[in-house]
N, C-alpha and C positions, 0 to 999 in steps of 0.2 A: 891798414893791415892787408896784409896778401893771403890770398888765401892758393895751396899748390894742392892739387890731385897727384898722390905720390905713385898709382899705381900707373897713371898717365906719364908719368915724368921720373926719372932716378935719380935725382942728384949729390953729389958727393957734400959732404959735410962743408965744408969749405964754401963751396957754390952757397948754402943755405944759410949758412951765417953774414957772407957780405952782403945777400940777399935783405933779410931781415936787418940790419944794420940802414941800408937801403931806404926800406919803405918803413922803417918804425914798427916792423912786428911783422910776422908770420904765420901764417894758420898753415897746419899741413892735415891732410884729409885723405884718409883710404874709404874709398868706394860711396863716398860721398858722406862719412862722418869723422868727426874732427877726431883726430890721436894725439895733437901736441901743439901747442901755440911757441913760439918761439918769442922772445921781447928783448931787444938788444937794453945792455946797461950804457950810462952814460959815460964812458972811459975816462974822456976828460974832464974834471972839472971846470965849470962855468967858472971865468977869471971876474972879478970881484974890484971894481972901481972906486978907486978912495980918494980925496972923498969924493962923495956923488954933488953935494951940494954947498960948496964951501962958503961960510960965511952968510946961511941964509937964519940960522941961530946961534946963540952964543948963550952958553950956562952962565946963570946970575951969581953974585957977590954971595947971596946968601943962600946957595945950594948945598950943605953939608949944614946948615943950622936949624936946628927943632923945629919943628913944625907947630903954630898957636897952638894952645888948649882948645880955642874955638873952632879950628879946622877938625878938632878930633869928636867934638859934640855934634858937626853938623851946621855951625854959626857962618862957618864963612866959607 
């Protein structure tokens, strides 16, 4: 994060937001105590690869059938 001395520096809104986009955040400071952090949001979504690992599991014959009795006691 950046940190800008505002009364050092004037920058237009614009400037300050590709700014902070930039460096992942922004500190702005008058006379040497902070007034405002800036934190850019993430616009785009992170795209999502499917699948990630094919074929490294496969759901079994008997995945939608009851579960023992003895899985529910603690036995197995």
């Amino acid at each position: 994060m950046k940190t800008i001395e505002l009364m050092a520096v004037n920058p237009g809104l614009d400037e300050l937001l590709e700014l902070a986009r930039k460096e992942c955040g922004l500190r702005l400071t008058r006379l040497g105590q902070t007034v405002a952090e800036v934190i850019p949001t993430n616009i785009q979504p992170i795209k999502r690869i499917t699948p990630l690992h094919p074929g490294t599991w496969q759901v079994g014959e008997d995945f939608d059938q009851p579960l023992p009795e003895g899985f529910w006691m603690g036995r197995e």
